[in-house]
N, C-alpha and C positions, 0 to 999 in steps of 0.2 A: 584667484577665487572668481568665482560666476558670479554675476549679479544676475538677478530671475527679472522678469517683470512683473507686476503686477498679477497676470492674469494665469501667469507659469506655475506649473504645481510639479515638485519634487518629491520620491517616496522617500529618498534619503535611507539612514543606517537604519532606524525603525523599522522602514520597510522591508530592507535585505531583511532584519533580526524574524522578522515573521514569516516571511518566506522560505526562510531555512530553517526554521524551528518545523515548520507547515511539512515542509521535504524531510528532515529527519524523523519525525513522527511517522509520517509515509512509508517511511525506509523499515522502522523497525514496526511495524502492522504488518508490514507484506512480512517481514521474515518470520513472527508470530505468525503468520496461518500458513505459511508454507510447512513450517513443522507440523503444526494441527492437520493441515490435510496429508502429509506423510505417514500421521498415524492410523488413519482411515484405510479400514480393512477392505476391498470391496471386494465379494463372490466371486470369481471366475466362474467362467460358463462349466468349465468342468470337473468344478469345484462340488457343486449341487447336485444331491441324490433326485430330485424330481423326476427326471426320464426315468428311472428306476423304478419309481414306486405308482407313473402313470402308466 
């Protein structure tokens, strides 16, 4: 075992625990909007009647 000194500061297992709670939340956000923006229809340019009807 380490002894610290006084002035040494440790994050220790609380620290990893919030770190990887922090990254797994991360993890499953991106994978949430990745499907959201995969449902997102966008126009193709030659999709739209416009030049048609200008």
């Amino acid at each position: 075992m380490t002894v610290l000194a006084a002035g040494d500061v440790s994050p220790g297992l609380l620290g990893f625990v919030v770190v990887a709670l922090i990254g797994l939340a991360l993890y499953f956000l991106i994978k949430s909007m990745n499907r959201q923006m995969a449902k997102i229809q966008v126009p193709r340019e030659g999709d739209t009647d416009d030049k048609k009807a200008g």
